[in-house]
N, CA, C and O atoms as a MOPAC input file, in Angstrom:
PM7 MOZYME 1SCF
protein

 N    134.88600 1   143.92700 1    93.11500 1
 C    134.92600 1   142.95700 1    94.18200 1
 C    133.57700 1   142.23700 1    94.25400 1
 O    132.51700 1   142.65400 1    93.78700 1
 N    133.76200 1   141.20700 1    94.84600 1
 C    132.02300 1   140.25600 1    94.71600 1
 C    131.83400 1   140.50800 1    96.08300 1
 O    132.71600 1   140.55700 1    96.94100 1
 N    130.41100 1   140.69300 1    96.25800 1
 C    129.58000 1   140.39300 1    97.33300 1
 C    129.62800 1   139.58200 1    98.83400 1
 O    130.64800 1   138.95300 1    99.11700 1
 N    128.73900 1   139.61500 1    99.56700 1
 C    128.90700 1   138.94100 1   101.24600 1
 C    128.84100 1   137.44300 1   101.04600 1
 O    129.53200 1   136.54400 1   101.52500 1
 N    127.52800 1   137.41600 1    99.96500 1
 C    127.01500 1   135.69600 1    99.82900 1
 C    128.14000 1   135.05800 1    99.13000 1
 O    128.52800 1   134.00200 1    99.63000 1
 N    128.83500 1   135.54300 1    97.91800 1
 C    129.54800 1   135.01600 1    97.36700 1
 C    130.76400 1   134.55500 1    98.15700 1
 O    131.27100 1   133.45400 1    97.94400 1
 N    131.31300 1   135.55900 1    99.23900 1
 C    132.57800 1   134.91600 1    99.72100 1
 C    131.89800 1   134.12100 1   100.77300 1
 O    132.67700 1   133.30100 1   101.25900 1
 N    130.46000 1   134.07700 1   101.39800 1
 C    130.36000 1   132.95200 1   102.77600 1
 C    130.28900 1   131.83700 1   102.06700 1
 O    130.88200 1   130.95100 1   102.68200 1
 N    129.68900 1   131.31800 1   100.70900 1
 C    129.80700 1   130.49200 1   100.23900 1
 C    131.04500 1   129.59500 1    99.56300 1
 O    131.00200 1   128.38500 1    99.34300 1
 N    132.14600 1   130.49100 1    99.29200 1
 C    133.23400 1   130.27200 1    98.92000 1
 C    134.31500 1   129.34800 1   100.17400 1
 O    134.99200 1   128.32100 1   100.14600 1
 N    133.95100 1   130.50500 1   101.29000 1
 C    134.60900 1   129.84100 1   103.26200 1
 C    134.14100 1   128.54000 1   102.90900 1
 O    134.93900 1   127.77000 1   102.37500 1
 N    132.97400 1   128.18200 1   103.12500 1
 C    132.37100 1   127.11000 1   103.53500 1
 C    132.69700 1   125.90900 1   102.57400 1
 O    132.39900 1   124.76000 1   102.90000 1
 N    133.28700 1   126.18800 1   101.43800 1
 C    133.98100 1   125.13200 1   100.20300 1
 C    135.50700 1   124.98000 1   100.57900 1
 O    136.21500 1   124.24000 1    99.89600 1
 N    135.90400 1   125.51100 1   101.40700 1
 C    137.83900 1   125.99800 1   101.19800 1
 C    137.89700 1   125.39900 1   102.71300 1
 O    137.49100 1   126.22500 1   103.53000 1
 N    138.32100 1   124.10600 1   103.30400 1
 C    138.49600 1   123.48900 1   103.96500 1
 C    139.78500 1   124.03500 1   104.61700 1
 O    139.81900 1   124.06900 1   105.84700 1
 N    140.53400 1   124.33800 1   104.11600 1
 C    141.91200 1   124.98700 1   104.57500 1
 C    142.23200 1   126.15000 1   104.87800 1
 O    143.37400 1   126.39200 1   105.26900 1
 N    141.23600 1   127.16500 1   104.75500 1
 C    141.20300 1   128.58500 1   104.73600 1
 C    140.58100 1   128.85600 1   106.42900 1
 O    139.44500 1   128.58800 1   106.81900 1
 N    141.50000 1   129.34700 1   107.08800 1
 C    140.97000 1   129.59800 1   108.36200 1
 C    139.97500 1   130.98300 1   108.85000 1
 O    139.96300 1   131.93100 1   108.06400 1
 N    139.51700 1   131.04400 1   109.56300 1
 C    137.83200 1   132.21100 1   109.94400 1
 C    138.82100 1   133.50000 1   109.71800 1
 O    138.32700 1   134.31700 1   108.94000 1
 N    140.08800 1   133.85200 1   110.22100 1
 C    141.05300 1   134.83500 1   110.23500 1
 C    141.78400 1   134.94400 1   108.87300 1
 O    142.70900 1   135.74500 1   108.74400 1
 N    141.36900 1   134.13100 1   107.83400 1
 C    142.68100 1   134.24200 1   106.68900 1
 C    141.69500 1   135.53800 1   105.72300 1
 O    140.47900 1   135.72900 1   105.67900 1
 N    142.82900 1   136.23700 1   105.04800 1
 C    142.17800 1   137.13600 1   104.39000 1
 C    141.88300 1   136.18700 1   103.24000 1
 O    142.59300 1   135.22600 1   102.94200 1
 N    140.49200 1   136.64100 1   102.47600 1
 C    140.25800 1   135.83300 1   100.82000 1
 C    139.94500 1   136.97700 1   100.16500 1
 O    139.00500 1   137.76200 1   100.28100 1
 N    141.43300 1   136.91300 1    99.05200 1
 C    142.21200 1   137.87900 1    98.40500 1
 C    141.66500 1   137.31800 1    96.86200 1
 O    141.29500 1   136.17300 1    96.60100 1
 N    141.73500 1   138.48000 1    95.94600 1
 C    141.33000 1   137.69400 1    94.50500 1
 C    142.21500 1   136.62700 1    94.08600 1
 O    141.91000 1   135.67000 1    93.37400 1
 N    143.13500 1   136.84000 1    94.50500 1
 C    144.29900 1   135.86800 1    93.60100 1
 C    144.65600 1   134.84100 1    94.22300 1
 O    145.56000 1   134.16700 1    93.72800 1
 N    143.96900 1   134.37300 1    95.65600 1
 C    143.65800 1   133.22400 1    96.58900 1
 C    143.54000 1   132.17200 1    95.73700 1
 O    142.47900 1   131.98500 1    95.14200 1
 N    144.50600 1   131.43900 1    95.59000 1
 C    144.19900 1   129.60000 1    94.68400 1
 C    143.28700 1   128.86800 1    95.65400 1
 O    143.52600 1   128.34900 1    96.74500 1
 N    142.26500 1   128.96800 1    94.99900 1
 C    141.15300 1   127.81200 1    95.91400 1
 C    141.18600 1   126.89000 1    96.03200 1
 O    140.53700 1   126.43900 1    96.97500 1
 N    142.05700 1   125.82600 1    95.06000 1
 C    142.64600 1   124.46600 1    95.36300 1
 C    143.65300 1   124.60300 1    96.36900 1
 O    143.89200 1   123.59000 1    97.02700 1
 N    144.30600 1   125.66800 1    96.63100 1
 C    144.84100 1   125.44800 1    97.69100 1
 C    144.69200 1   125.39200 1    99.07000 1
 O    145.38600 1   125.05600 1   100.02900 1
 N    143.35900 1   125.90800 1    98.83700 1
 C    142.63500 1   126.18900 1   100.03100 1
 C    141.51400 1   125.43200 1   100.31000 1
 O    140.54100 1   125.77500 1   100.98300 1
 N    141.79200 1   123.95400 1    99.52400 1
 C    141.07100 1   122.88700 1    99.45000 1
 C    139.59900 1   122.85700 1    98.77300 1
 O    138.76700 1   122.39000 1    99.55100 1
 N    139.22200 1   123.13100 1    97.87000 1
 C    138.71100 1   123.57900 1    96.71200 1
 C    139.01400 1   122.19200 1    95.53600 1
 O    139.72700 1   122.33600 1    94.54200 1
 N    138.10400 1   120.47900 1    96.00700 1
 C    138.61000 1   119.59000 1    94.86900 1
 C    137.65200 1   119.55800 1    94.36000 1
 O    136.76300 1   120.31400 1    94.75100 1
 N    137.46600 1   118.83400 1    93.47300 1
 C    136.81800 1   118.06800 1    92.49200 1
 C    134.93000 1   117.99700 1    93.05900 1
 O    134.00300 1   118.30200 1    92.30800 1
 N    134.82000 1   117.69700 1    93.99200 1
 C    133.89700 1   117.38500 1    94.72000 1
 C    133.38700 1   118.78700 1    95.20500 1
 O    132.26900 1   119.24200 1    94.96100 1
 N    134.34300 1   119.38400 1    95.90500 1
 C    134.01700 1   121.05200 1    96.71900 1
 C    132.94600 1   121.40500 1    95.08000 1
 O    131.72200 1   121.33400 1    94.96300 1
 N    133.86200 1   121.73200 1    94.15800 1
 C    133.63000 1   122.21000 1    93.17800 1
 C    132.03700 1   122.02900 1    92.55200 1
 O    131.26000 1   122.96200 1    92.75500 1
 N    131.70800 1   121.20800 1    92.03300 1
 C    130.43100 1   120.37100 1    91.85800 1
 C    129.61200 1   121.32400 1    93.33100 1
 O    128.64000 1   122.04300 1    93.09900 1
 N    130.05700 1   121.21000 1    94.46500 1
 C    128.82800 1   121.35900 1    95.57300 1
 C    129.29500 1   123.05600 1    95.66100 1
 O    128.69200 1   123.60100 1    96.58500 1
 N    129.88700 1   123.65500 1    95.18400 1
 C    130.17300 1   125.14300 1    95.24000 1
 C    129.16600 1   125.72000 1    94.21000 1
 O    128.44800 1   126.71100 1    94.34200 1
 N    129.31000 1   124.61700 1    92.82900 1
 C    129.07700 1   125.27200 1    91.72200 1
 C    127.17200 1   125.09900 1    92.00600 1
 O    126.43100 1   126.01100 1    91.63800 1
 N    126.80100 1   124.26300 1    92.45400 1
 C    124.80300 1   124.16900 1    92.72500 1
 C    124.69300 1   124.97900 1    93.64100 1
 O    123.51700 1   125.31000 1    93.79400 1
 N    125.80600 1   125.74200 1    94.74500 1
 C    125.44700 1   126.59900 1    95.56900 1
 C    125.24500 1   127.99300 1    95.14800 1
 O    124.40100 1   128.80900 1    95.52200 1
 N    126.32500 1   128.10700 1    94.17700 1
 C    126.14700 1   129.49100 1    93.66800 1
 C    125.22900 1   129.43200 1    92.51100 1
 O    124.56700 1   130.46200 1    92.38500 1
 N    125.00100 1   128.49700 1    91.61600 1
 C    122.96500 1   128.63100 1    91.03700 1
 C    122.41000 1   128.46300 1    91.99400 1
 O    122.00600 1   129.62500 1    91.94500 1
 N    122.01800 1   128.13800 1    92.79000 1
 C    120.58700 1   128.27700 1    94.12200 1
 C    120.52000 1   129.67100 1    94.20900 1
 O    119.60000 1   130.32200 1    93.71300 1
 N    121.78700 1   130.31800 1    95.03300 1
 C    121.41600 1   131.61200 1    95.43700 1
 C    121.49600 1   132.52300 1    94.33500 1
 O    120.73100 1   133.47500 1    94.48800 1
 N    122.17300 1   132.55500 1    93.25800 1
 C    122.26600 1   133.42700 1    92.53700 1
 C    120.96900 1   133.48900 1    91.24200 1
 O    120.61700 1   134.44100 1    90.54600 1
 N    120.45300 1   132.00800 1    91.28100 1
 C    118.91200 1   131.93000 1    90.38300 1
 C    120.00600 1   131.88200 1    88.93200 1
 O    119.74600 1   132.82300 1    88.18200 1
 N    120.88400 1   131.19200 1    88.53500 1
 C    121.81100 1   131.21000 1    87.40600 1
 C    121.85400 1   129.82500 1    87.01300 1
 O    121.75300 1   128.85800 1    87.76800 1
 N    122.03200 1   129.81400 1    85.61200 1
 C    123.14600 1   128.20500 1    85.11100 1
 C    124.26100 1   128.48600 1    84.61500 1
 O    124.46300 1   129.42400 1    83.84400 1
 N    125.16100 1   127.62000 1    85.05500 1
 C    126.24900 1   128.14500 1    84.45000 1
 C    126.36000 1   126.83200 1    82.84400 1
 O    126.23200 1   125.61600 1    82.69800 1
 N    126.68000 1   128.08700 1    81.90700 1
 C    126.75500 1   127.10200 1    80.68600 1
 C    128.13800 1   126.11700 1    80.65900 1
 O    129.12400 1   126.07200 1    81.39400 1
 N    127.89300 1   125.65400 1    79.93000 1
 C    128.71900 1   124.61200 1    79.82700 1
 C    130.19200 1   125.26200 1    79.65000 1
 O    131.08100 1   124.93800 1    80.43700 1
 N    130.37400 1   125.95200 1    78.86700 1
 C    131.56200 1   126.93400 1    78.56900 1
 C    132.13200 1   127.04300 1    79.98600 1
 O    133.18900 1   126.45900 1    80.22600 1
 N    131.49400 1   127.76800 1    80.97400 1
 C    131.59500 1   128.13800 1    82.22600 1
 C    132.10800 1   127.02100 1    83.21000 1
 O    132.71400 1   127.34900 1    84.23000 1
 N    131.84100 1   125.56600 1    82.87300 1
 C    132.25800 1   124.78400 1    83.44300 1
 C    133.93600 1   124.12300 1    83.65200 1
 O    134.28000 1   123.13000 1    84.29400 1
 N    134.64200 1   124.93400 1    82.98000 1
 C    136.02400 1   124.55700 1    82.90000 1
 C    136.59200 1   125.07100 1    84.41400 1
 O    136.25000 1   126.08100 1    85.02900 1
 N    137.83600 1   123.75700 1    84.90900 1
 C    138.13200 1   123.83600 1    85.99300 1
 C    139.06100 1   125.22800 1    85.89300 1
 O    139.49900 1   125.56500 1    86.99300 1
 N    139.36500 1   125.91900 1    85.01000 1
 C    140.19600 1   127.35900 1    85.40600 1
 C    139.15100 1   128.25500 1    86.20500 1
 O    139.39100 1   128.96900 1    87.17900 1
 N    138.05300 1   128.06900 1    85.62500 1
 C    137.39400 1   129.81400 1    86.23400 1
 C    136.98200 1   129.22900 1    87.89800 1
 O    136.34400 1   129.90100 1    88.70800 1
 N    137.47500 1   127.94500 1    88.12700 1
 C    137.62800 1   127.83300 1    89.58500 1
 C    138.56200 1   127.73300 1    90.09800 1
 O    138.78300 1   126.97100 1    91.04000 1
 N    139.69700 1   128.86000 1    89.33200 1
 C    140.89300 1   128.78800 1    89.76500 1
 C    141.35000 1   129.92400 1    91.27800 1
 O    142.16500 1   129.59400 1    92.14000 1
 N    140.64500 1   131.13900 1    91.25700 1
 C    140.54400 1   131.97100 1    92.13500 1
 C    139.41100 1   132.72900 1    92.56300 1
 O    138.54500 1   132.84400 1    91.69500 1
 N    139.15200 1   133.33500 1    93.77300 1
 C    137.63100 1   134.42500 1    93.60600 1
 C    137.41500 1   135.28900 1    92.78500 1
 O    136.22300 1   135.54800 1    92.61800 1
 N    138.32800 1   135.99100 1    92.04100 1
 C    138.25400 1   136.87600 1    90.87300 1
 C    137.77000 1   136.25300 1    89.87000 1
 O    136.58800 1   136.58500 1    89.77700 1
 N    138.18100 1   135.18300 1    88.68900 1
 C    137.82000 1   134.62900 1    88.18800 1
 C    136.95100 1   133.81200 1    88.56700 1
 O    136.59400 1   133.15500 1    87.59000 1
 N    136.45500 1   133.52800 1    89.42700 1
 C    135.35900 1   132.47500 1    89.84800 1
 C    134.25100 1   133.51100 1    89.91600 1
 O    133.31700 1   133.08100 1    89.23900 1
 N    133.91400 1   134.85600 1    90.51800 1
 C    133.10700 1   135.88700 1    90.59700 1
 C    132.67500 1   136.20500 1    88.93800 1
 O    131.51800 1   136.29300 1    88.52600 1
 N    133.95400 1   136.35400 1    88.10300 1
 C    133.65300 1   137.00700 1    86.61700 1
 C    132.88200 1   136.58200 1    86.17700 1
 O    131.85900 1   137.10000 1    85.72800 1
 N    133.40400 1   134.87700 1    86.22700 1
 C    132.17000 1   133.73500 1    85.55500 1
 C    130.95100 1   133.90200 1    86.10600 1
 O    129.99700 1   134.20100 1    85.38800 1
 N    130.80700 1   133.72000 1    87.54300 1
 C    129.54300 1   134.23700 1    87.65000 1
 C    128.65800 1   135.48600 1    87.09700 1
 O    127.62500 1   135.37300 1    86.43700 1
 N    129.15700 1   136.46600 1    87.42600 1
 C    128.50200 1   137.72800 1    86.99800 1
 C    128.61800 1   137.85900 1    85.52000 1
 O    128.05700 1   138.79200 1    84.94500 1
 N    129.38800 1   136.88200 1    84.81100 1
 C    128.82500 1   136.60600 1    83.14400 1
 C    127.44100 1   135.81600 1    82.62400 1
 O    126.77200 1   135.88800 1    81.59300 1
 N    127.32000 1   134.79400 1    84.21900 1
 C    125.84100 1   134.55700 1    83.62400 1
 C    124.80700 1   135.10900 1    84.32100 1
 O    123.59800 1   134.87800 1    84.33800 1
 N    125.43800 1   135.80200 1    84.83200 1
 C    124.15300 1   137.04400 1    85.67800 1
 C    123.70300 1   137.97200 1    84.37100 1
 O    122.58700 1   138.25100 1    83.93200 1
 N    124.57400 1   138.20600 1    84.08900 1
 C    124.33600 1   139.29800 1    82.88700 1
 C    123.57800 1   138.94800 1    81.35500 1
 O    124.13500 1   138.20700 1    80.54400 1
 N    122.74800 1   139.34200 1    81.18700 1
 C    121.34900 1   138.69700 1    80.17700 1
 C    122.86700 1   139.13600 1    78.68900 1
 O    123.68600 1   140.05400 1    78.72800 1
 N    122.73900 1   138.37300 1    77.91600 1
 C    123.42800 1   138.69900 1    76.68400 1
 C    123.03300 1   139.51900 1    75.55900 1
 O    121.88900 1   139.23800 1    75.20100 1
 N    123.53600 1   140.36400 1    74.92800 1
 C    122.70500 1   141.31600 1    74.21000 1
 C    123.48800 1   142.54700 1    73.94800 1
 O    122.97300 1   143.49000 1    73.34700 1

């Protein structure tokens, strides 16, 4: 499961997701208003706090398909390669 920062940052992108809704891994974040734009201002939020880039690879709109996969990607470039 990911972290506190990761899901307050996630609320604050998901326009449609109410203070009471559970955010479940398999939560579609476009559905939960998660566009084009969210995305871009999600994705500089989570390098700020996390001190990460995400490579280019990482940039495909699937791994912002849910918090599970959106967490993996992250914690793939958390993780030094080796």
């Amino acid at each position: 499961m990911w972290d506190e920062p990761f899901e307050v940052l996630l609320r604050k992108h998901l326009s449609l997701l109410e203070a009471d809704d559970v955010l479940t891994a398999e939560t579609s974040l476009r559905d939960f208003g998660l566009d084009s734009m969210g995305v871009v201002e999600l994705l500089s939020s989570l390098e700020r706090t996390y001190g990460v880039r995400f490579v280019d690879d990482a940039l495909h709109i699937d791994n912002f398909a849910t918090p599970e996969i959106l967490w993996d990607t992250l914690r793939a470039m958390r993780t030094p390669a080796g």
